[in-house]
C-alpha positions in Angstrom: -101.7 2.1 -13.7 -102.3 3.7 -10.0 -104.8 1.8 -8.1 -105.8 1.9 -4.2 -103.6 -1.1 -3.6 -100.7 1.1 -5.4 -97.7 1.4 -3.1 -95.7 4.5 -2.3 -91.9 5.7 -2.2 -90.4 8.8 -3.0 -87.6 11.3 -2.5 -87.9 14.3 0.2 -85.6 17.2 -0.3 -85.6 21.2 -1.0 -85.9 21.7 -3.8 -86.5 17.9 -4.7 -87.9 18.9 -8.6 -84.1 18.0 -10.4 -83.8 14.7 -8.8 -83.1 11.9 -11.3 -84.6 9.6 -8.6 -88.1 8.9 -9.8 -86.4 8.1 -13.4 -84.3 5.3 -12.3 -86.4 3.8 -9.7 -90.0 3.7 -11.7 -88.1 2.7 -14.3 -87.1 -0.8 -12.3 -90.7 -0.8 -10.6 -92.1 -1.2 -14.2 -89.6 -3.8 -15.0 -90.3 -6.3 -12.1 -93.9 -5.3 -13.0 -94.7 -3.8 -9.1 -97.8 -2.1 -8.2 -95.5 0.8 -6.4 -94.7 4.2 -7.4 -92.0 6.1 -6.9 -92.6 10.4 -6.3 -90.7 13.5 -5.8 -91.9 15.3 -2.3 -90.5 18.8 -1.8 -90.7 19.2 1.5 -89.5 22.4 3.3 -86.9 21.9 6.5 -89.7 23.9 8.8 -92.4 20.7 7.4 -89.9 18.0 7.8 -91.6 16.3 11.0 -95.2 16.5 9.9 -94.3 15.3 6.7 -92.5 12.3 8.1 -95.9 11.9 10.5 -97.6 12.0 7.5 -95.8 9.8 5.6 -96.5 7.0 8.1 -100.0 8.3 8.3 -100.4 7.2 5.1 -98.5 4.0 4.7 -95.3 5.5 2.9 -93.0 2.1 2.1 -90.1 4.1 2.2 -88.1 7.4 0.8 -84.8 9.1 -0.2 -83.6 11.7 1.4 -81.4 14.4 -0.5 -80.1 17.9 0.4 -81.0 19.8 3.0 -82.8 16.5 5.3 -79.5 14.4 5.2 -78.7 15.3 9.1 -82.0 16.5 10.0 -84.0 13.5 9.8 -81.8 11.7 12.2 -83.5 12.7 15.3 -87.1 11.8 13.5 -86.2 8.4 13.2 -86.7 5.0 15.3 -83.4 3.8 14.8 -80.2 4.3 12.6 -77.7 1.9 10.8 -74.2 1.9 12.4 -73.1 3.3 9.1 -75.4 6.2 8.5 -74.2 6.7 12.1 -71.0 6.6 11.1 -71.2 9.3 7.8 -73.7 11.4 10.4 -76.2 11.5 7.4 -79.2 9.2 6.2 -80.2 8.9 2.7 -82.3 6.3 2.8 -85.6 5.4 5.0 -87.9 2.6 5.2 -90.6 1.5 7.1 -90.2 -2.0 9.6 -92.5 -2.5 12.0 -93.9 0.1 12.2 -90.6 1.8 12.7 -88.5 4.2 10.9 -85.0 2.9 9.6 -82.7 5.0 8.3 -79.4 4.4 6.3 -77.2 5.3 4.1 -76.1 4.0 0.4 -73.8 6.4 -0.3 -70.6 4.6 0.7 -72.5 1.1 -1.6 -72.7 3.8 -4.2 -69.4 4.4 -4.2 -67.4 1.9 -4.2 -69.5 -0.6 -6.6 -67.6 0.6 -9.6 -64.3 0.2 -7.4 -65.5 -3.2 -6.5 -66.5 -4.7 -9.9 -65.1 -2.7 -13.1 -61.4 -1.8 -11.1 -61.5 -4.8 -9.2 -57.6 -4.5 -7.2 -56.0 -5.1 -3.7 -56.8 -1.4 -2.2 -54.7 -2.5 1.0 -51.2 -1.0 0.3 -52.8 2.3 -1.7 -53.1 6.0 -0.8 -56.5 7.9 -1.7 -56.5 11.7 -1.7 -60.2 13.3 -0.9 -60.9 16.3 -2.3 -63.1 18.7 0.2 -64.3 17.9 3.3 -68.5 18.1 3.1 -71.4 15.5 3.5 -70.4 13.9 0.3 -66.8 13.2 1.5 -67.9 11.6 4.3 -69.3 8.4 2.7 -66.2 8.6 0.3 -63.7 8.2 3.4 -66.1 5.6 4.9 -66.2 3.7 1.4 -62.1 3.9 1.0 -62.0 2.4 4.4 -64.6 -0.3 3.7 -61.9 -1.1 0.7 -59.2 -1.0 3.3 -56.3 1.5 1.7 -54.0 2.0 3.6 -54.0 6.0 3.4 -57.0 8.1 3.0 -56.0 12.2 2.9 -58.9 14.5 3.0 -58.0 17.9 1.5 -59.7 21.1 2.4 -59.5 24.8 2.2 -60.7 25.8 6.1 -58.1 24.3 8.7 -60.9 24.8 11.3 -63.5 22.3 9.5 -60.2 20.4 8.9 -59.8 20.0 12.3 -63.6 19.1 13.1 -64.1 16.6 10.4 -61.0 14.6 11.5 -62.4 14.5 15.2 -65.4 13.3 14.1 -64.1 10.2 13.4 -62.1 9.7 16.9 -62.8 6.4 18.2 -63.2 5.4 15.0 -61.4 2.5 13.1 -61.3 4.9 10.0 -59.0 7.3 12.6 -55.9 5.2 12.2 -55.8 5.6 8.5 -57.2 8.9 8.1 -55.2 12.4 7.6 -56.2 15.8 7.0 -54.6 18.8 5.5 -55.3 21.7 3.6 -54.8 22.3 -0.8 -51.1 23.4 -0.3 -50.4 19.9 0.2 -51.3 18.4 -3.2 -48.4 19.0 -4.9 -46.5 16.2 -2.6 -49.4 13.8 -2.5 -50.4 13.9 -6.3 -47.5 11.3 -7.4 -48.2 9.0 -4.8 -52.3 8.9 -5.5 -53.7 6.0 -6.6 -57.3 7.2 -6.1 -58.4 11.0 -6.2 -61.7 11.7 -5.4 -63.4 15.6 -6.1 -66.6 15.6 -3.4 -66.7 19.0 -4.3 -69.4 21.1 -6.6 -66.2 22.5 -8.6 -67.1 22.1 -12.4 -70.8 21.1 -11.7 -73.5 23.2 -13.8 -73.4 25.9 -14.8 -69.6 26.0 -13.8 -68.6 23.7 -16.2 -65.7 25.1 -17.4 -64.4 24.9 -13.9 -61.7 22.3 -12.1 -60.5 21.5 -8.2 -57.2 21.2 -9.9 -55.5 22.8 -12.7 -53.8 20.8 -15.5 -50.5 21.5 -14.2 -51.1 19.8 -10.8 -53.4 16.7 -12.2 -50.3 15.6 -14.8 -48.0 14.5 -12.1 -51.2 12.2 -11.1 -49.9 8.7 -11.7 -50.7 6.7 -15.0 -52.4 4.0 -13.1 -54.4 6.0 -11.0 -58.5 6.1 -10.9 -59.6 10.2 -10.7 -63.3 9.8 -9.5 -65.7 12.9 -9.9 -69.1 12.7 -8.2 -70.2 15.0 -10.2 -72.4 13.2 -13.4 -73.6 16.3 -15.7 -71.8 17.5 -17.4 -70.3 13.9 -18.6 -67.1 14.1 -18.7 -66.3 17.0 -16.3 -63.3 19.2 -16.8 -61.7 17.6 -14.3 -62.1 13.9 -15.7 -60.9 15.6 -18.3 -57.8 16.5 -17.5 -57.2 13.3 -15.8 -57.8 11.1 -19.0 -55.5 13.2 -21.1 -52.5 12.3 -18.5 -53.8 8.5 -18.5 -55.9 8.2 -15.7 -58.7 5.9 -15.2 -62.1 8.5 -15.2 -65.4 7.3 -13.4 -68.3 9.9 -13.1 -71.1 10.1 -10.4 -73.5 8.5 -12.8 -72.6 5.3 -11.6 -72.4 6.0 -7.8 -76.1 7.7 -8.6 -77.2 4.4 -9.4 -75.9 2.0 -7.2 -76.8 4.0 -4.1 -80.5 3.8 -5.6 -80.1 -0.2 -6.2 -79.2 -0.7 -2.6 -81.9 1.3 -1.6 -84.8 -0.5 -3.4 -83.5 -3.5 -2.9 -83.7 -2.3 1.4 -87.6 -1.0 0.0 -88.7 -4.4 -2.0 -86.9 -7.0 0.0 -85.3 -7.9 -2.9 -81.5 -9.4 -3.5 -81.9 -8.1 -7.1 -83.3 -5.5 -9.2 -83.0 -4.4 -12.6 -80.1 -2.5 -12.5 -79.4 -2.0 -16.6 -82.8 -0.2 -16.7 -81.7 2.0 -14.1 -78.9 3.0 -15.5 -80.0 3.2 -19.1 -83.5 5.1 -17.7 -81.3 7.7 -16.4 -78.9 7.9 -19.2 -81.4 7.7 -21.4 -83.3 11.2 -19.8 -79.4 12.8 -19.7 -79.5 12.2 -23.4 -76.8 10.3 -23.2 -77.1 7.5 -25.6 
């Protein structure tokens, strides 16, 4: 039930109309029984400063920010987390004081399922990064948050290689981080503990696709984890692969959300929210139980 007292958050982002967002997070609004709503605002890059001006205009609690915002906020906020800093992309706002804060619970998202489910000493293992976007970003941030020991990032352009490496200079993550283009999986494959695809490879409507081919994926170790971010279709064709050699497989599902839980927990003030609805809400509207 909407009322005038009825609070509002939402999602910015162009187009903003696929987001699974307003699933999961009304879903845990109507749990803890919270007059606040939770809406979808597409918001075109030319609007993206009024719309913020409105936003505060009208008392907005606090938003998501998706795809094409992430960087372009930045400048339209008050002040930003050392770690969104970090990344160089917030996905999360919320109002304080009148202020804009902006953060980002990508790398939360992340490494939840590394922390809890595959609970393990990270500090003497090797993770190998597939492309080198916005996405991978928070994935070489989390891996470092975990503390292994090697982090590779793996791309296709030696030139945004290059650039994504210095972007970290003067950075902790620098000392363990190395860069280097898809000729070199065929070395680091057998020493991977955790492989990571940031990239849209095998997404929808590509689904028959994979960043690597079975031939390269079965000298992945046994033990390994092969993490997709990808979450439709469930499993992808590369978590595929991976299971058939013995891999562990985690989808993007699960990184989807836990970035939201950290976020409404920054929203509500709030050490805990009802993360089983969240999850089954969106499952649930995946058809996937």
């Amino acid at each position: 039930m909407i009322t005038g007292k009825t609070k509002l958050l939402g999602v910015i982002g162009h187009p903003v109309e696929h987001s699974l967002s307003p699933v999961m997070h009304n879903a845990a609004i109507a749990k803890l029984g919270l007059d606040y709503i939770y809406l979808p605002f597409p918001i075109a890059p030319g609007n993206l400063e009024v719309a913020i001006a409105g936003f505060a205009a009208v008392g907005v609690v606090g938003f998501s920010v998706t795809i094409p915002h992430k960087q372009a906020i930045m400048p339209l906020l008050s002040e930003i987390t050392p770690i969104a800093q970090a990344i160089g992309a917030v996905n999360t706002v919320s109002r304080q004081d009148n202020r804009w804060i902006g953060t980002n619970t990508d790398i939360e998202g992340f490494i939840a399922p590394l922390q809890t489910t595959y609970k393990q000493d990270w500090s003497h293992k090797t993770a190998v990064i597939l492309g080198n976007g916005g996405a991978a970003r928070a994935v070489v941030a989390g891996c470092h948050q975990l503390g292994f020991a090697k982090i590779y990032v793996l791309g296709r352009n030696v030139q945004k290689l290059q650039a994504f490496c210095n972007s970290w200079s003067n950075s902790p993550i620098e000392e363990n981080l190395q860069v280097g283009t898809w000729d070199e999986l065929g070395k680091l494959i057998p020493q991977t503990d955790l492989l990571v695809n940031t990239t849209p490879i095998g997404m929808y409507p590509k689904v028959d696709e994979s960043p690597l081919s079975a031939d390269e994926i079965k000298n992945l170790p046994p033990s390994a984890i092969a993490y997709d971010l990808i979450y439709i279709p469930q499993p992808t064709q590369f978590l595929q692969l991976a299971e058939k050699h013995g891999a562990i497989a985690i989808d993007g599902l699960e990184m989807l959300v836990q970035q939201g839980v950290t976020a409404l927990k920054i929203w509500l003030q709030r050490e805990i929210v009802p993360v089983d609805e969240m999850r089954f809400a969106v499952r649930n509207h995946l058809n996937l139980d």
